[in-house]
N, C-alpha and C positions, 0 to 999 in steps of 0.2 A: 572434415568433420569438426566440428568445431570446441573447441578446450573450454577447459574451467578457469574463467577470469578471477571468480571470488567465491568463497567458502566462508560461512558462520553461521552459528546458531540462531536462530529467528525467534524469542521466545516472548512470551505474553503478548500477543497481539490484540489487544483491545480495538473491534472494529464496532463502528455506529454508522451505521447502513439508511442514509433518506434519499427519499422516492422524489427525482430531479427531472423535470421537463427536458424533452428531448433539445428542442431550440435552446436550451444551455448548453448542452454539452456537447452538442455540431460542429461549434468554431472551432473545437480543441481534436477532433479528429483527424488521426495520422491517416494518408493517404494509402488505398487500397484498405481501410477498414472501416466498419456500420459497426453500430451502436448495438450490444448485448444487454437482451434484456430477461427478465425472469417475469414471465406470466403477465405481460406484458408492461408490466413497471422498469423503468430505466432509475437503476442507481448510482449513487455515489457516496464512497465511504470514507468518512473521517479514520484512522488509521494512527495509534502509540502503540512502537513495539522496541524490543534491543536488540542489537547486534552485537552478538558475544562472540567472542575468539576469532576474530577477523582475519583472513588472508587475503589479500591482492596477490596471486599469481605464485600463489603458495608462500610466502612472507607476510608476519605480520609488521607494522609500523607501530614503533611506542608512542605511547598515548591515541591509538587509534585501533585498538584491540576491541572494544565495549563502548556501547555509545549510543543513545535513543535514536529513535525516530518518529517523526509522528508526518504525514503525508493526505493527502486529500489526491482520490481515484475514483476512476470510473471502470466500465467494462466493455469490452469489445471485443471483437471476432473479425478474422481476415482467412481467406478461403485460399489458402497455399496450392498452388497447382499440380503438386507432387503426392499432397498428405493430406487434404482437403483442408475442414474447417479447423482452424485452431482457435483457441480462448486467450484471452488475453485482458492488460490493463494498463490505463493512459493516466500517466500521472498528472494532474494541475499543478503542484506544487509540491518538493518536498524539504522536511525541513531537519537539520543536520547540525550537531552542536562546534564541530568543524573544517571550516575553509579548506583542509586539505583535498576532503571529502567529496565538498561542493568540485574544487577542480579535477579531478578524479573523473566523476560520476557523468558532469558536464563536458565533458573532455569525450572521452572511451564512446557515452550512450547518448549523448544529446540531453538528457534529462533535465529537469528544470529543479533541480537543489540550490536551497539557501541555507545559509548558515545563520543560527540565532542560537545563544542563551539558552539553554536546555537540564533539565534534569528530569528526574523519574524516584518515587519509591514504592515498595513493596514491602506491606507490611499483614503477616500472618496472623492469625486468630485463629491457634487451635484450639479453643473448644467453642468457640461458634461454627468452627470448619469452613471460615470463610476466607477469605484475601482481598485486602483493599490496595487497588492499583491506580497509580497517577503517573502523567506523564504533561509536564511544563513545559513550557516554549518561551521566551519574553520577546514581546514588540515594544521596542521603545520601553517605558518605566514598567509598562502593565504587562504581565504574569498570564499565559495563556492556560487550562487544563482541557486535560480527558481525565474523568474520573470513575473510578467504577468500584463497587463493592459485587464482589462472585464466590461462588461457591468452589471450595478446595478440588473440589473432585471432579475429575474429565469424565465426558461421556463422546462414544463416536457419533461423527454428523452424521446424520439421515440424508442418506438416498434420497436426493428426488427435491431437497428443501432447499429454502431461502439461503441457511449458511451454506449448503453444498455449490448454490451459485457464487455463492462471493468469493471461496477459498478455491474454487477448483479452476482457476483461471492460472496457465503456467507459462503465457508469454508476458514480455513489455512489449510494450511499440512506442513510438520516438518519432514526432515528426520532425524532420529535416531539411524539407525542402516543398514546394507545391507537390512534387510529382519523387519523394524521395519521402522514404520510412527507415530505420533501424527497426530490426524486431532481436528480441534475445529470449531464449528458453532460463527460464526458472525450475530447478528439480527440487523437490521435495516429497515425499511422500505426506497419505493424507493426517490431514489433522485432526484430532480430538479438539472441546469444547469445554469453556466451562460457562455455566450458568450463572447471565446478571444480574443479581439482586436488586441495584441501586447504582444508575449512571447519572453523571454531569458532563455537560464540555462550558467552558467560557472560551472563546474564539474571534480574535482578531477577523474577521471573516471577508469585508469590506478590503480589509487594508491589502489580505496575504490575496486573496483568491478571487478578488472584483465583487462589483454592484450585483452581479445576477444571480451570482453562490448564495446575497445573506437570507434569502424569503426561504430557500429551501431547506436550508443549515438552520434556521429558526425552528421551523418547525419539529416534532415530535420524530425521532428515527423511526423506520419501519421496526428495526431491528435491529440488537446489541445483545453481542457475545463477544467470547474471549476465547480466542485459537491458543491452545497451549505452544505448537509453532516445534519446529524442530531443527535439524541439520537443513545447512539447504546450501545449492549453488549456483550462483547464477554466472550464463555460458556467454562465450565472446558472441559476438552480435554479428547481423548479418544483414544486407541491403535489400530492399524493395524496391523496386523501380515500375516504369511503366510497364515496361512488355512482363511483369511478373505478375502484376498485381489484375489476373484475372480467375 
């Protein structure tokens, strides 16, 4: 059965969800998985959120307690032979304010972490009852964001909606090899939402995530909210191979 690698808090996740041509998001396909879609649009979501109170294997490490992230994902489903379909998400890139992090991450899951220059703030307005959230990245001199102004108050996702597709996805998958995946369970229970008033991103998008990401990352998101985001843990990992992957 497999243990808890990592424990923290997941909180303000600011996701901006656009509608991506499946022919981009093919190459990047961990073996034994097809492309998840909602209603038949295939997304992928720009992603600033923090990791608070951090454990590796029940230890936290100083100066690696609290620390942004901001990541670009997609979504998939692999059909487990045991438990059927499970939900899932393939990360293109993610981006981490330190190296330790990146070796860690890349190391244990395969995952594709970079380390860059990063901050975030969070700044309250109580009596408009709103929260204005950012989260930074720097490439090179120039200053990346996710911006967003939302409303204070959470509401539960709808059953059956756009944000219910994007949030309710509890695997990774990792590709490894042609014919070799990592998959690991993510536990969380479900999320509340808050409402976005007023979103920006500025994005290196060429540089971090290739030529074919910037037409679609130009465009207008389908959709942006903010997961309020809870306790969460994510479980040691476990292999896919051929004779698995039917």
């Amino acid at each position: 059965m497999p243990t808890t690698f990592l424990t923290a808090e997941w909180r303000n996740l600011l996701m901006a969800n656009y509608a991506v041509e499946p022919d981009i998001l093919k190459p990047y396909l961990p073996y034994g998985t097809e492309l998840d879609d909602f209603n038949g649009t295939y997304y992928a979501s720009m992603v600033g959120f923090m990791f608070m109170h951090t454990r590796v294997r029940g230890f936290s490490v100083p100066w690696h307690r609290h620390f942004e992230e901001v990541n670009l994902r997609f979504y998939v489903r692999h059909r487990d032979p045991h438990h059927g379909w499970r939900r899932g998400v393939v990360f293109v890139k993610e981006i981490v304010p330190r190296p330790m992090i990146v070796a860690v991450a890349n190391t244990f899951y395969g995952e594709k972490y970079a380390a860059l220059p990063m901050r975030h703030q969070w700044r309250a307005n109580a009596e408009a009852g709103t929260l204005d959230v950012e989260y930074g990245w720097r490439v090179g001199a120039e200053w990346n964001h996710l911006r967003a102004t939302v409303e204070q108050a959470v509401h539960p996702i709808e059953v059956g909606s756009e944000a219910e597709f994007i949030t309710e996805h509890y695997w990774g998958y990792t590709r490894r090899g042609p014919q070799r995946t990592d998959q690991y369970e993510v536990v969380h229970p479900r999320w509340d939402a808050h409402r976005v008033l007023q979103y920006d991103m500025h994005c290196s998008v060429a540089q971090l995530y290739g030529a074919a990401f910037v037409e679609p990352l130009a465009q207008a998101p389908r959709s942006v909210f903010m997961a309020a985001g809870s306790e969460a843990r994510v479980m040691g990992g476990a292999r896919i191979t051929l004779d698995q992957a039917t």
